[in-house]
N, C-alpha and C positions, 0 to 999 in steps of 0.2 A: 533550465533544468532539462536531463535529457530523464523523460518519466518512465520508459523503457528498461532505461536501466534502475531509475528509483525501485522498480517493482523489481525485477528482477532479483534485488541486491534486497529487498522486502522478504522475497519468499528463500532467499539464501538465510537470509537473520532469522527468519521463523524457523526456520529448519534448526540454526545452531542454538535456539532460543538467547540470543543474543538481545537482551529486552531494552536496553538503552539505543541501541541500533536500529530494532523494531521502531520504535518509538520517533525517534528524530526521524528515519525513512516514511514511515505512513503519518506522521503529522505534514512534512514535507510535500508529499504528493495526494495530501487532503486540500492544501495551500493552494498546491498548482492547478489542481483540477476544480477547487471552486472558486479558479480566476479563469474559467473558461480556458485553461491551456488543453491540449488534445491529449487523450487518455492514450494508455500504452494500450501494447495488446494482450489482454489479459487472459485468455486462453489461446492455447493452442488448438490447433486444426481448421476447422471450416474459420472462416472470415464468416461472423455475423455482424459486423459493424459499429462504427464506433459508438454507439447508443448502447449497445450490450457490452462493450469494454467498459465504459465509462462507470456504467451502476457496477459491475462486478470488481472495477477496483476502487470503486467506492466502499463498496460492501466488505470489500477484503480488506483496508485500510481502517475501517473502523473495529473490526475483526481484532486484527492486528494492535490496535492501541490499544483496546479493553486488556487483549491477552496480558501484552505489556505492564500496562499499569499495575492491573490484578499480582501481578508478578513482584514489580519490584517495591508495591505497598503504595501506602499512603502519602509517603513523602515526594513521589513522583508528579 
């Protein structure tokens, strides 16, 4: 998995509210990142470290699948 772009292609779906896309992308790179894979970099600007990527696209991957679900009901 390239998680760079998982996220990337994350915050493109959230934008189009794209909720099945949401959905498979932050379950995806919920998978990867609590197999120990290296977190993307989740914001921009200063380099605070992969510790602070890590929880923020954690944070935002959960974010993201509530939005999702919420969205497309119960049958999700």
């Amino acid at each position: 998995m390239d998680p760079q772009a998982a996220w990337d292609d994350l915050l493109d779906a959230l934008g189009e509210q794209d909720w099945d896309r949401v959905e498979e992308l932050a379950d995806g790179l919920l998978h990867w990142l609590g197999g120990n894979g290296f977190p993307p970099r989740a914001v921009t600007g200063s380099d605070l470290g992969a510790d602070w990527d890590r929880h923020i696209a954690l944070a935002g991957c959960r974010f993201a699948l509530a939005k999702a679900r919420e969205a497309l009901g119960p049958a999700s």
